[in-house]
MIDOSE-1310 file (N, C-alpha, C; in nm, 2 decimals, decimal comma, always signed):
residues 145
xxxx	+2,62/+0,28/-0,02/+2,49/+0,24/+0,03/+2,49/+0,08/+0,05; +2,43/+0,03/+0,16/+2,43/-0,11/+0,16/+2,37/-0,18/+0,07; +2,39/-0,30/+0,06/+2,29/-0,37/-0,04/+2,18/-0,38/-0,08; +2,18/-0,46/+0,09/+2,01/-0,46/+0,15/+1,94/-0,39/+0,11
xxxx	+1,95/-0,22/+0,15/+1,92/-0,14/+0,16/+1,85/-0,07/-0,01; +1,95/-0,09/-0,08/+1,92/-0,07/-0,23/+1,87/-0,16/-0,26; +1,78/-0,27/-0,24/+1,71/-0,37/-0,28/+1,58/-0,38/-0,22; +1,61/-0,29/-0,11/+1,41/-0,29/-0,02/+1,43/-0,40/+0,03
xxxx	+1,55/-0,46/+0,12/+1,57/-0,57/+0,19/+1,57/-0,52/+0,33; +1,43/-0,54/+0,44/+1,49/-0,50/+0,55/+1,46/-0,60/+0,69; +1,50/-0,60/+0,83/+1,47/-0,70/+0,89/+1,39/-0,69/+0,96; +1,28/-0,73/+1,00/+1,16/-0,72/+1,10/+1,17/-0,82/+1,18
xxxx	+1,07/-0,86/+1,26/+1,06/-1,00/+1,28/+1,04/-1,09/+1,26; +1,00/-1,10/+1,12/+1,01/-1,26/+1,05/+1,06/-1,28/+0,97; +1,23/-1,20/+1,01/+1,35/-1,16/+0,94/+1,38/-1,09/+0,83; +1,45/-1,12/+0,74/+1,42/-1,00/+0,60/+1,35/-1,03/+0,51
xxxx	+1,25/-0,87/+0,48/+1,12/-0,93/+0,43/+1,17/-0,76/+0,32; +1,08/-0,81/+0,24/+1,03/-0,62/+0,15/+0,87/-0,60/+0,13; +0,84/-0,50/+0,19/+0,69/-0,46/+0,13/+0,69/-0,43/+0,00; +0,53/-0,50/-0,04/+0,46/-0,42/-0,13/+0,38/-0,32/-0,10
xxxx	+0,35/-0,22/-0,14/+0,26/-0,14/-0,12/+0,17/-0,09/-0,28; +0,04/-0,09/-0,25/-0,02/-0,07/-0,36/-0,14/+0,05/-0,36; -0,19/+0,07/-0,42/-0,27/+0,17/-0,46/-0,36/+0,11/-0,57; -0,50/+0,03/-0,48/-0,60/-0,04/-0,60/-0,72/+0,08/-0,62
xxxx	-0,80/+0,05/-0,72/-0,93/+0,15/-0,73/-1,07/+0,05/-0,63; -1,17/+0,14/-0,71/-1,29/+0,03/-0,63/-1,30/-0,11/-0,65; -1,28/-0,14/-0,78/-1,30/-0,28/-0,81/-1,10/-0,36/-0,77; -1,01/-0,32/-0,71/-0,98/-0,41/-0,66/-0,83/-0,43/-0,78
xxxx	-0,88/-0,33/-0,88/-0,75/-0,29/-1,03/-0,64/-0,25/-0,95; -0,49/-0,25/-1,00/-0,40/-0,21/-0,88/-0,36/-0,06/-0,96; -0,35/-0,01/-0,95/-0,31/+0,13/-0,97/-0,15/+0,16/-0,99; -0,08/+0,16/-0,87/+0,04/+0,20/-0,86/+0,11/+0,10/-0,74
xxxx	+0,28/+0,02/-0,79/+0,33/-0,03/-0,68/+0,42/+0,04/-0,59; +0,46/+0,04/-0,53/+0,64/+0,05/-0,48/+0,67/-0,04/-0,38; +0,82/-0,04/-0,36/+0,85/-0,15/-0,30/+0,90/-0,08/-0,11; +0,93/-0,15/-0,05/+0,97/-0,08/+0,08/+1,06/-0,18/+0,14
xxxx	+1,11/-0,13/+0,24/+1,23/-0,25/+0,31/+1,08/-0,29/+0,42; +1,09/-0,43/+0,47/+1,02/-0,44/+0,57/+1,02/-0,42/+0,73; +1,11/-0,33/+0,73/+1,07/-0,22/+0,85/+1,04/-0,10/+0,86; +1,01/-0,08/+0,71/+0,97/+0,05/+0,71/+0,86/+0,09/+0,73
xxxx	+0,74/+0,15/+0,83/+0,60/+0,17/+0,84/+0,51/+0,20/+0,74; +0,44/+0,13/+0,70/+0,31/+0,14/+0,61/+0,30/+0,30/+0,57; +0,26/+0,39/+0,63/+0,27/+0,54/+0,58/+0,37/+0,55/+0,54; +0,44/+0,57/+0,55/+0,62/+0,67/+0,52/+0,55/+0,67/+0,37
xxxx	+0,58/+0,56/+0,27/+0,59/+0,60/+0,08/+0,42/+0,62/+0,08; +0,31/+0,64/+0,15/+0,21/+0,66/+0,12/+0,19/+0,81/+0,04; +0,25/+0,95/+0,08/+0,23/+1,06/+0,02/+0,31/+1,08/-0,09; +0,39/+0,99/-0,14/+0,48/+1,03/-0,25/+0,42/+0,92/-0,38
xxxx	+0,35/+0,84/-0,34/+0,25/+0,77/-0,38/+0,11/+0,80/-0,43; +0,06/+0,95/-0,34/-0,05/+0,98/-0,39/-0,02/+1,12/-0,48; +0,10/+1,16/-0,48/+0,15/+1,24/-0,55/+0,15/+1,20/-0,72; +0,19/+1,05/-0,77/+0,19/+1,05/-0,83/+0,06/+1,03/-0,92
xxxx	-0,06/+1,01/-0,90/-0,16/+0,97/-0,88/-0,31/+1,13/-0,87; -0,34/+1,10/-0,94/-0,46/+1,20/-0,95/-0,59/+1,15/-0,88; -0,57/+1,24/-0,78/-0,68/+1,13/-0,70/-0,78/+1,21/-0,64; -0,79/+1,34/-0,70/-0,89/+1,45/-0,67/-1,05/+1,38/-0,70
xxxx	-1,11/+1,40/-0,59/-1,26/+1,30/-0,59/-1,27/+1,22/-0,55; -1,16/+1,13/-0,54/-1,20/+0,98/-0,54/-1,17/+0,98/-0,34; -1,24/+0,89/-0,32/-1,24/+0,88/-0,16/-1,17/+0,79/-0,12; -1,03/+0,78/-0,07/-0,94/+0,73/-0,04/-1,00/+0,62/+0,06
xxxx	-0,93/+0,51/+0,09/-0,98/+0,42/+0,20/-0,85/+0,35/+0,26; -0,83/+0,33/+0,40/-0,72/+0,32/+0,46/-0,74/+0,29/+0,57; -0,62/+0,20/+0,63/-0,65/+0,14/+0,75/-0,59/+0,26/+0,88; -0,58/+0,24/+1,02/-0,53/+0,28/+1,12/-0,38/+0,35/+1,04
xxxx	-0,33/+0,30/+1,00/-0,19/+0,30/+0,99/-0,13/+0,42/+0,92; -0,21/+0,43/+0,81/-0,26/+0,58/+0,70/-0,32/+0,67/+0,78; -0,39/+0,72/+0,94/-0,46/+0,79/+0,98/-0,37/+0,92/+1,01; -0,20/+0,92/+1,01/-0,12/+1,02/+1,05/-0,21/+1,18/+0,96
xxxx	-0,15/+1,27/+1,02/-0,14/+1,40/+1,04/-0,11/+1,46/+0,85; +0,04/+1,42/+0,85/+0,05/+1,41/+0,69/+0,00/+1,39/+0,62; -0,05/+1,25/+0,63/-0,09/+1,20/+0,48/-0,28/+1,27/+0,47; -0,37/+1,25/+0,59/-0,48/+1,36/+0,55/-0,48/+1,47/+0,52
xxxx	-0,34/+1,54/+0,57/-0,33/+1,66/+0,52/-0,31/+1,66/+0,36; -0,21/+1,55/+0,32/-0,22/+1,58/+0,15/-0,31/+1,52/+0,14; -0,41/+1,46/+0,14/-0,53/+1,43/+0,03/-0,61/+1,52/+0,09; -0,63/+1,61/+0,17/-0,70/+1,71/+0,20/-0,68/+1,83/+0,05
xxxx	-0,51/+1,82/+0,05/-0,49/+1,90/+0,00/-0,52/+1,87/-0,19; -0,47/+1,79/-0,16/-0,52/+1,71/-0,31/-0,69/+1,70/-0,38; -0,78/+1,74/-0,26/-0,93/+1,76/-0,29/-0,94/+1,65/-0,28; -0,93/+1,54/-0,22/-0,97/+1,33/-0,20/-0,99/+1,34/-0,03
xxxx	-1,18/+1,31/+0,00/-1,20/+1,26/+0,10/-1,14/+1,16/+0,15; -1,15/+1,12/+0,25/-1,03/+0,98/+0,31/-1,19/+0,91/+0,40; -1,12/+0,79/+0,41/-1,22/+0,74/+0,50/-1,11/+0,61/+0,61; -1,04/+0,72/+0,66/-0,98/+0,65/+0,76/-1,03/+0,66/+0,93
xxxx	-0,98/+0,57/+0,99/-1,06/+0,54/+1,15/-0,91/+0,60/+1,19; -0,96/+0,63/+1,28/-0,83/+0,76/+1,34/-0,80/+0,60/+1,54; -0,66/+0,63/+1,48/-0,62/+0,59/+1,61/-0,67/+0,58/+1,75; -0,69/+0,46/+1,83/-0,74/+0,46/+1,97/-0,68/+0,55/+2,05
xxxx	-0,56/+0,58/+2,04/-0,47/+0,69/+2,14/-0,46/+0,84/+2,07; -0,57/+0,85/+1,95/-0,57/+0,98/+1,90/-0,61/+1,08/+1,99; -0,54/+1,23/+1,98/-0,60/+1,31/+2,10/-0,73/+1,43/+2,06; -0,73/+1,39/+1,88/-0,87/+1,49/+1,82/-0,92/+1,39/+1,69
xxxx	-0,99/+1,27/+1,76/-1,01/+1,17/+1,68/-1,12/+1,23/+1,56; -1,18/+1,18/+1,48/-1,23/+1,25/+1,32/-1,37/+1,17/+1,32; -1,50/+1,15/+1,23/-1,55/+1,06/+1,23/-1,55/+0,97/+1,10; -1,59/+0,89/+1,09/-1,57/+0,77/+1,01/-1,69/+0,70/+0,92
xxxx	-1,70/+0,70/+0,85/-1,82/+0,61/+0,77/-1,78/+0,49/+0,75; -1,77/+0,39/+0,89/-1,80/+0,24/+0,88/-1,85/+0,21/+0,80; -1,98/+0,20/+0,73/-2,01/+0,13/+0,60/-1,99/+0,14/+0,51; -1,87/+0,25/+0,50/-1,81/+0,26/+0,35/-1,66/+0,22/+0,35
xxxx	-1,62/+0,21/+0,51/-1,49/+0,15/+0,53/-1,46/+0,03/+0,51; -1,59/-0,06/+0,53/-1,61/-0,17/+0,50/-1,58/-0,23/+0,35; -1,58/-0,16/+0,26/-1,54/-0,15/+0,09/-1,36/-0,18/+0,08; -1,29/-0,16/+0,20/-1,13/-0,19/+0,25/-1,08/-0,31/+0,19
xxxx	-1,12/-0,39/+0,19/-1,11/-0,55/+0,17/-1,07/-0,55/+0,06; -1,12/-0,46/-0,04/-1,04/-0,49/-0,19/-0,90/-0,49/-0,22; -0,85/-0,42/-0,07/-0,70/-0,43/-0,10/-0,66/-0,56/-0,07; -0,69/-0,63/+0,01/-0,66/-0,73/+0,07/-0,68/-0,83/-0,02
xxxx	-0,79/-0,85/-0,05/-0,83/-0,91/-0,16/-0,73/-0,93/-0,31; -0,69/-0,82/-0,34/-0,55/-0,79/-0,43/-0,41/-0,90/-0,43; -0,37/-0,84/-0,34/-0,28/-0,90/-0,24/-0,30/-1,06/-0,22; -0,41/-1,10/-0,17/-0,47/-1,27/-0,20/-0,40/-1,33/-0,31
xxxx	-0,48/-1,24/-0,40/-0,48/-1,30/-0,53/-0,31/-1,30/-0,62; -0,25/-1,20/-0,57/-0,11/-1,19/-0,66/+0,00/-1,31/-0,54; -0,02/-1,26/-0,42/+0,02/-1,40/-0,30/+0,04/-1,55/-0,38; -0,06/-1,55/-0,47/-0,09/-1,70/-0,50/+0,04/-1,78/-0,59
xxxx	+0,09/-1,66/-0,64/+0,23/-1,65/-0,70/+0,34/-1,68/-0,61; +0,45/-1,79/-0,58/+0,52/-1,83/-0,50/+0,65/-1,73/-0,48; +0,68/-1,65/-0,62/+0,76/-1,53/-0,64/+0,76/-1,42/-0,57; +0,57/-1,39/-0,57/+0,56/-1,23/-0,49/+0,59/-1,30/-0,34
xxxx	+0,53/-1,44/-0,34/+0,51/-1,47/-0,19/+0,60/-1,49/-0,11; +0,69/-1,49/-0,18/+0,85/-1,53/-0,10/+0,97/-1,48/-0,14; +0,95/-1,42/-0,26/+1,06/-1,29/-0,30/+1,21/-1,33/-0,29; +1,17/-1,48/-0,43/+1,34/-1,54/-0,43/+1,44/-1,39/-0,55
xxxx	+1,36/-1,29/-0,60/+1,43/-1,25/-0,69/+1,55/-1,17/-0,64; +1,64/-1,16/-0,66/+1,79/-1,06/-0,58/+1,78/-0,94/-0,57; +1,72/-0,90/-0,69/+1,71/-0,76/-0,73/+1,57/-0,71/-0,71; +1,57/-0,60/-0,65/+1,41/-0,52/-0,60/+1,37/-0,51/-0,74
xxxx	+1,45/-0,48/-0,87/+1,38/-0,42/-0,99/+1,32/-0,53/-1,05; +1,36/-0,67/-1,05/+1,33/-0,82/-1,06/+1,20/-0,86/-1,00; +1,21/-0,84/-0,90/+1,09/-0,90/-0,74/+0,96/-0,76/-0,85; +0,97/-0,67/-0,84/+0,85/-0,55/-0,91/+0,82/-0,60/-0,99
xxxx	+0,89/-0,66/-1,11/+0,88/-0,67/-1,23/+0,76/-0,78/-1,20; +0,82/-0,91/-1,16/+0,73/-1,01/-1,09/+0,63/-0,98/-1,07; +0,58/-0,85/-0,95/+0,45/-0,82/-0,90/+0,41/-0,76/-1,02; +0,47/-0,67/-1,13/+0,37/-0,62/-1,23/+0,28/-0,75/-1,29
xxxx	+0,39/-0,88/-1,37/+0,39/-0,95/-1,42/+0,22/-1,04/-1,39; +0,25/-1,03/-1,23/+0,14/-1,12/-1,15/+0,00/-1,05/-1,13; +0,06/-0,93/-1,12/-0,10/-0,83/-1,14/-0,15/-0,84/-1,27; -0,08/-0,82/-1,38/-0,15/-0,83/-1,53/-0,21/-0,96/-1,52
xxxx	-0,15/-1,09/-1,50/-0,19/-1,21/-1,51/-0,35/-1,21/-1,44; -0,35/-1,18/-1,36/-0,48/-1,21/-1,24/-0,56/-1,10/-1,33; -0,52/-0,97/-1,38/-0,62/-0,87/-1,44/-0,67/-0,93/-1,56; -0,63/-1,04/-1,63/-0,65/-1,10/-1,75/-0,73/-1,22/-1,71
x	-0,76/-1,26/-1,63/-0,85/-1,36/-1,59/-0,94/-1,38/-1,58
């Protein structure tokens, strides 16, 4: 296996980058990480993510990107309302509660706050298990604040 590759090293266009991906609650607590190469599309680790995760009740919230076929199917299946905006080129688009989509930001907001860390922000560590450790590291810090 390549290196890269075992490291969540991958190239996009603003060369080699790795995602985070996360899983916060309402208030903005982070839940669960994993790491991704950065070409990899936002959905792909989303269902193996909510697998891990008990999330019966709770009303998922998610951009365009999370709208695929899949992943509402598992949180359908999982008993978790979703409150995703279904794609412009969708061909059986869903409806949406905009005023509760609007509550989205908390992830973003997450993400802000751990960013502020020059580590998560630029991912000098070599090792994917290093660079996580870091984001745990940076999440606890900001949760203790």
């Amino acid at each position: 296996m390549d290196t890269e590759v075992a490291q969540h090293i991958g190239v996009s266009r603003g060369g080699k980058t790795t995602k985070i991906h996360a899983i916060v609650d309402a208030l903005g607590n982070p839940l669960l990480f994993q790491l991704t190469a950065g070409n990899v599309h936002d959905s792909q680790p989303a269902c193996d993510m909510f697998d891990q995760l008990p999330i019966a009740g709770s009303n998922v919230l998610g951009d365009k990107a999370y709208g695929t076929k899949a992943i509402r199917d598992k949180l359908t299946s999982k008993g978790a309302p979703y409150t995703i905006p279904p794609r412009t080129n969708a061909k059986e688009p869903w409806s949406v509660d905009w005023h509760l989509y609007k509550e989205r930001h908390v992830v973003e907001c997450f993400f802000n706050k751990i960013k502020h860390f020059r580590g998560v922000a630029t991912r000098y560590d070599k090792l994917a298990t290093s660079f996580l450790a870091f984001v745990y590291i940076a999440a606890i810090f900001k949760l203790t604040q």
